[in-house]
C-alpha positions as CSV (number, residue, x, y, z in Angstrom):
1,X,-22.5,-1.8,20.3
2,X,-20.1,-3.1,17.4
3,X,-23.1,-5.3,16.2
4,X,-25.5,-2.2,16.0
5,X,-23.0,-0.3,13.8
6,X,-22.6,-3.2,11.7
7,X,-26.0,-3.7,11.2
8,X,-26.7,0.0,10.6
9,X,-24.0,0.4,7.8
10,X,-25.3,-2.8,6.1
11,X,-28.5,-1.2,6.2
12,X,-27.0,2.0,4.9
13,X,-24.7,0.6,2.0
14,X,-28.2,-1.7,0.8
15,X,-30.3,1.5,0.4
16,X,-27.7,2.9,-1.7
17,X,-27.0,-0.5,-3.7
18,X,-23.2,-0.9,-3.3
19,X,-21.4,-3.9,-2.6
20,X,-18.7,-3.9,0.0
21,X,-15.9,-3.0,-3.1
22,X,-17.8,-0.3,-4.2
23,X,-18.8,1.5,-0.7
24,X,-14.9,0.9,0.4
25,X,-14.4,2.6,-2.8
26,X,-15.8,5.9,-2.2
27,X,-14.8,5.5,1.2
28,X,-11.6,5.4,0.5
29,X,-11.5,2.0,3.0
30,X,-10.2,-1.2,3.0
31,X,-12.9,-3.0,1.9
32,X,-12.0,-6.2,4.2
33,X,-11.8,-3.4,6.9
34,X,-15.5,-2.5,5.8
35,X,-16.8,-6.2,6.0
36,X,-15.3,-6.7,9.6
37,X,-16.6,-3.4,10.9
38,X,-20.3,-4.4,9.0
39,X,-19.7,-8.0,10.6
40,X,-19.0,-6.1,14.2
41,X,-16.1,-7.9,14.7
42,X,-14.0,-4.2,14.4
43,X,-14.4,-0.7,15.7
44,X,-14.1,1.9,12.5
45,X,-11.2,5.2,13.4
46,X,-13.1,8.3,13.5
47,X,-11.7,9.3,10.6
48,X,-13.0,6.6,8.8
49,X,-16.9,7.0,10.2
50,X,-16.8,10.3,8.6
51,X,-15.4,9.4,5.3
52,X,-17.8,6.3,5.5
53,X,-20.7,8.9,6.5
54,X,-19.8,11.3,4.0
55,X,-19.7,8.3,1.2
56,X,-23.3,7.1,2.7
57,X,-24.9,10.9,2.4
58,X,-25.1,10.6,6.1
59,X,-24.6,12.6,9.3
60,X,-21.9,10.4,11.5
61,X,-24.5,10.7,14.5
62,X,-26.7,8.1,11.5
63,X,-24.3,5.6,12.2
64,X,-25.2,5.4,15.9
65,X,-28.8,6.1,16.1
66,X,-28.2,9.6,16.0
67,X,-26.3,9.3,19.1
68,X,-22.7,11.3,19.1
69,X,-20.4,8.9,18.8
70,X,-20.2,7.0,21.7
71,X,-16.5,6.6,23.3
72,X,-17.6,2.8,23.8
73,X,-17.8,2.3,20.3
74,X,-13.9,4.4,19.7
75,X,-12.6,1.9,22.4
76,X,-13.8,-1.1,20.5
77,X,-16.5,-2.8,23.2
């Protein structure tokens, strides 16, 4: 599950053409928070899905396949 998420935001921040400084930036993240999450080595808060969502253009439901977000993914597996 963390690797899916990772992979989606990657794919996500590429389409827009910002670097991990940039798309912490308007995230208001940490932007080595941003490369674990992307890696899938970390689970993001929800607070921080939606602020990464908002920052993408997204819906938060984008960042999981359109899925609600899954209480897997909140408890880190």
């Amino acid at each position: 599950m963390l690797a899916d998420v990772g992979e989606i935001l990657v794919s996500l921040r590429s389409r827009l053409g910002l670097d991990i400084e940039e798309a912490a930036q308007r995230a208001h993240l940490d932007a080595e928070r941003l490369a674990e999450a992307e890696a899938g080595e970390i689970a993001l808060g929800e607070s921080e899905l939606r602020e990464l969502a908002d920052a993408y253009g997204v819906a938060v439901t984008a960042l999981f396949g359109g899925k609600t977000t899954p209480l897997s993914y909140l408890a880190g597996a």
